[in-house]
C-alpha positions in Angstrom: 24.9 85.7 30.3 22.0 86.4 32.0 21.8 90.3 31.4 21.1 90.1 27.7 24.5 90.7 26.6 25.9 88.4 23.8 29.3 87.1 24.9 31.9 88.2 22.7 34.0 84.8 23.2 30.9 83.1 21.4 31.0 85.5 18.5 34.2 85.3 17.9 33.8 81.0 18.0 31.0 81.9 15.4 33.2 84.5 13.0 36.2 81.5 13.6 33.9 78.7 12.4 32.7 81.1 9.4 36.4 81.8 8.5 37.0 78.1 8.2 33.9 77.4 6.1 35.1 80.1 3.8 38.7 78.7 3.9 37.6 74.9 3.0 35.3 76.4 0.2 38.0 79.4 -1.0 40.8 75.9 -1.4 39.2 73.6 -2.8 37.8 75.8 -5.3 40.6 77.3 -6.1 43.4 74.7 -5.2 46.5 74.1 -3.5 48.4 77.2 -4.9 45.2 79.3 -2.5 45.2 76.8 0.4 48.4 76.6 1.6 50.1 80.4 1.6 46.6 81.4 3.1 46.6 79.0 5.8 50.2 79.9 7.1 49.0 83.1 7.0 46.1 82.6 8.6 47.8 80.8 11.5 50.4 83.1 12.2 47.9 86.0 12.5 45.9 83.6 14.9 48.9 83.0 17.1 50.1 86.7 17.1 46.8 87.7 18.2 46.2 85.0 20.6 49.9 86.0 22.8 48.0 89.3 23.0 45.3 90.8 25.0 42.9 88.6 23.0 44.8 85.4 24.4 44.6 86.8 27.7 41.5 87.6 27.7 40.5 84.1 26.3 42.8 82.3 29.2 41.0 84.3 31.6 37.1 83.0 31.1 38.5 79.3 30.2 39.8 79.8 34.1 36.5 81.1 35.0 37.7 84.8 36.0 35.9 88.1 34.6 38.2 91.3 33.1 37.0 92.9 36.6 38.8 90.4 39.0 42.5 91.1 36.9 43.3 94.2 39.2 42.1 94.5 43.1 39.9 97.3 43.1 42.1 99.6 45.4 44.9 99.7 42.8 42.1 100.4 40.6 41.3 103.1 42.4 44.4 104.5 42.6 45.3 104.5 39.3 42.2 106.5 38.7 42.7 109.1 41.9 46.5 109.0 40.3 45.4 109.7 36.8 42.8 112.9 38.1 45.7 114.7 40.0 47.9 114.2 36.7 44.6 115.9 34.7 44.2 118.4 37.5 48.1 119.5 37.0 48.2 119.5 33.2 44.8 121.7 33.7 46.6 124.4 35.5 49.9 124.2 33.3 47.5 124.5 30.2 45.8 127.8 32.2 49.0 129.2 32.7 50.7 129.1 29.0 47.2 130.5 28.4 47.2 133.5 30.8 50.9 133.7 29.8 50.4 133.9 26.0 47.7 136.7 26.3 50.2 138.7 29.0 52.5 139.0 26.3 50.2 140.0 23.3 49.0 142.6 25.6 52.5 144.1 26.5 53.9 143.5 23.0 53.9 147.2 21.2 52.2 147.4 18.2 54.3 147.5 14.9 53.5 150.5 13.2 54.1 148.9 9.3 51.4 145.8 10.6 48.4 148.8 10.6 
């Protein structure tokens, strides 16, 4: 990356290969009664979070694509003109149990034993 980012992809290759180092070390230290349940653990967790967004993610820059070409950037900006009328309506619904709440504290008669 040119802009002086790190790329997170290469992190995560670094924190993978780190992992591994620690895992050949941890087993044969400790034997086979370590290596193998913490392997099969360690593998499913991989594959659960690479069939996520991680996966996904990772699929995308192997093809080449960044996270901004997923969505044309109309839909993208209809989501977000979408999303402000949705805040714009729950704005005046909140303004209104507001307004409506102190209407009825007002008109509600005092209780004489609450002096």
């Amino acid at each position: 990356m040119t802009d002086g980012r790190k790329d997170p992809l290469s992190s995560l290759g670094v924190v993978a290969i780190v992992a591994t180092i620690a895992q050949v070390i941890l087993s044969s230290k400790l034997g086979i009664a370590y290596a193998i349940p913490t392997t099969i653990v360690g593998c499913v967790m991989l594959a659960i979070a690479l069939k996520g967004p991680l996966g996904r993610a990772i699929a995308m820059r192997l093809e080449g694509k960044t996270a901004g070409e997923s969505l044309p950037p109309e839909q993208v900006f209809g989501e977000i003109d979408e999303l402000k009328n949705r805040v714009a309506e729950l704005e005046e619904r909140v303004d209104f149990s507001e307004r409506l709440i102190a209407s009825r504290k007002h008109d509600a008669p005092m209780d004489p034993d609450r002096s």
